[in-house]
C-alpha positions in Angstrom: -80.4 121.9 4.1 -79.1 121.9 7.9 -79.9 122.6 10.7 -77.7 125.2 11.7 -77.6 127.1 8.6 -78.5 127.4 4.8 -75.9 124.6 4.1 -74.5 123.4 7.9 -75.5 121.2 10.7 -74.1 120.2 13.3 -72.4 117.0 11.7 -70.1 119.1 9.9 -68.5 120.5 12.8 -68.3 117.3 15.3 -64.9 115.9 16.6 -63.2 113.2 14.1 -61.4 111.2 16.8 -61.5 108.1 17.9 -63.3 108.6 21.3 -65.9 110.7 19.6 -66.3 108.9 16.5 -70.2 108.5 16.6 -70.7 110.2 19.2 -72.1 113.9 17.8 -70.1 116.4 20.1 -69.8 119.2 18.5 -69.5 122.8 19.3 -69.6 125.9 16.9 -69.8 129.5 17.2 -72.0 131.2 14.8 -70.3 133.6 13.8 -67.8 130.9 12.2 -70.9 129.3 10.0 -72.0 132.7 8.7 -68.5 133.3 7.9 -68.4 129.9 6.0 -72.0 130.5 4.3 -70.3 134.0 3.1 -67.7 131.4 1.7 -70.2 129.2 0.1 -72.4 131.7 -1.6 -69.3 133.2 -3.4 -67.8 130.4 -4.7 -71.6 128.7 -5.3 -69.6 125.4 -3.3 -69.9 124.5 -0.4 -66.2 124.7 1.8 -65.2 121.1 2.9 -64.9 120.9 6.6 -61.2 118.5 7.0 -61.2 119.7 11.0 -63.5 121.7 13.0 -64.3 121.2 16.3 -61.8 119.2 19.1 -62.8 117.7 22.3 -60.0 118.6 24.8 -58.3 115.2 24.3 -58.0 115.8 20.6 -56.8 119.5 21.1 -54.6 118.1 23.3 -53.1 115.9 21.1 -52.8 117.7 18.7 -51.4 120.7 20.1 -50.3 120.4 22.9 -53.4 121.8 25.0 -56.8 121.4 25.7 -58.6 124.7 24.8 -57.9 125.5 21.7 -60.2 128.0 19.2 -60.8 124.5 17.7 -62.0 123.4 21.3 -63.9 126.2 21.4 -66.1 125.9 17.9 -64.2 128.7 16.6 -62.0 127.5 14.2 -61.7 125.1 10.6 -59.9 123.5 8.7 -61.7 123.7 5.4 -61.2 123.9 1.2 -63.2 124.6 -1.5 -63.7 121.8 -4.5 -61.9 123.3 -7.9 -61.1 126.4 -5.8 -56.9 127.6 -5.6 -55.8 127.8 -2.1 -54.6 131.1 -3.7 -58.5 132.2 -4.4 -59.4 131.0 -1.4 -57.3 133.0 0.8 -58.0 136.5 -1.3 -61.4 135.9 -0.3 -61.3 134.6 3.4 -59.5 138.0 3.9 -62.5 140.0 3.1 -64.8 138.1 5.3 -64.7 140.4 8.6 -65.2 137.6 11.0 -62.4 136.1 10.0 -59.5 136.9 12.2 -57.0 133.8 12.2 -55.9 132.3 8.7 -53.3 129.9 8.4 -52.5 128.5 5.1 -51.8 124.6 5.1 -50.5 124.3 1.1 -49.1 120.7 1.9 -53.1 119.4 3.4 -54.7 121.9 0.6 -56.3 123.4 3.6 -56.8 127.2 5.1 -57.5 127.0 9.0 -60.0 129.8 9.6 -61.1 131.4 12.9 -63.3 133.7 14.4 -60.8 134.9 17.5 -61.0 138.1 19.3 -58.5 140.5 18.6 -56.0 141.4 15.7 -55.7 139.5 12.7 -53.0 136.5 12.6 -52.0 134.9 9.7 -49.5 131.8 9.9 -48.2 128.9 7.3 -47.4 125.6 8.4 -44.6 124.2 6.2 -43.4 120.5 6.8 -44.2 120.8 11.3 -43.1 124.3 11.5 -45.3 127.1 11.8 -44.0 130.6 10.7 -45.8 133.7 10.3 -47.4 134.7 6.8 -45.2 137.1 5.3 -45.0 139.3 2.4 -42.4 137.0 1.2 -44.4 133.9 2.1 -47.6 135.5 0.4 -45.6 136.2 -2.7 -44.1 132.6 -2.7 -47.5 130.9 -2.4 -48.9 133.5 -4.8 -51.3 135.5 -2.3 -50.3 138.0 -3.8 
């Protein structure tokens, strides 16, 4: 049991760099770990957290600037033990607090976040990042 949810605390969500390592800092907006409870309670599995949240330096570094949604608690890297990336996805786009997906098929992970706004959807392919179209669904077999 945690202590933010059902099936979350807040070491799931702290910052895996080496300055923080140990350290706890964490942030996470709710709205994210309902979204990832919806997530569990379907597949009966809990999602694995590979990346959630940054501190500045590690946003930085790894994009290129120090608020990110990741910075922010509002955004994961995650996958689901014996779940398709292809299940995964169908499902993460009925979740209505979900607003940015981007598929990572080479990590076997689906960044999730819980912007404002319209809906984004992005695959990263090799270090380029490309929006996820109808063709790119169909290749991946999204659809």
């Amino acid at each position: 049991m945690g202590n933010l949810s059902e099936n979350f605390n807040n070491r799931d969500f702290t910052c895996k760099c080496e300055n923080c390592k140990g350290s706890g800092e964490y942030k996470i907006h709710l709205g994210l770990v309902g979204a990832l409870e919806l997530i569990t309670s379907h597949f009966k599995r809990k999602p694995a957290i590979v990346s959630g949240y940054r501190c500045e330096d590690q946003a930085e570094k790894t994009t290129g600037t120090k608020r990110s949604l990741h910075s922010m608690g509002k955004a994961a890297h995650i996958y689901v033990d014996k779940v398709p990336l292809s299940e995964l996805y169908k499902f993460i786009k009925e979740v209505p607090e979900i607003k940015g997906v981007g598929l990572y098929p080479k990590e076997n992970a689906i960044h999730i976040d819980t912007r404002a706004g319209d809906p984004v959807e992005w695959v990263k392919e090799g270090d380029s990042y490309s929006p996820l179209s109808a063709e790119k669904k169909k290749q991946y077999g999204l659809i």
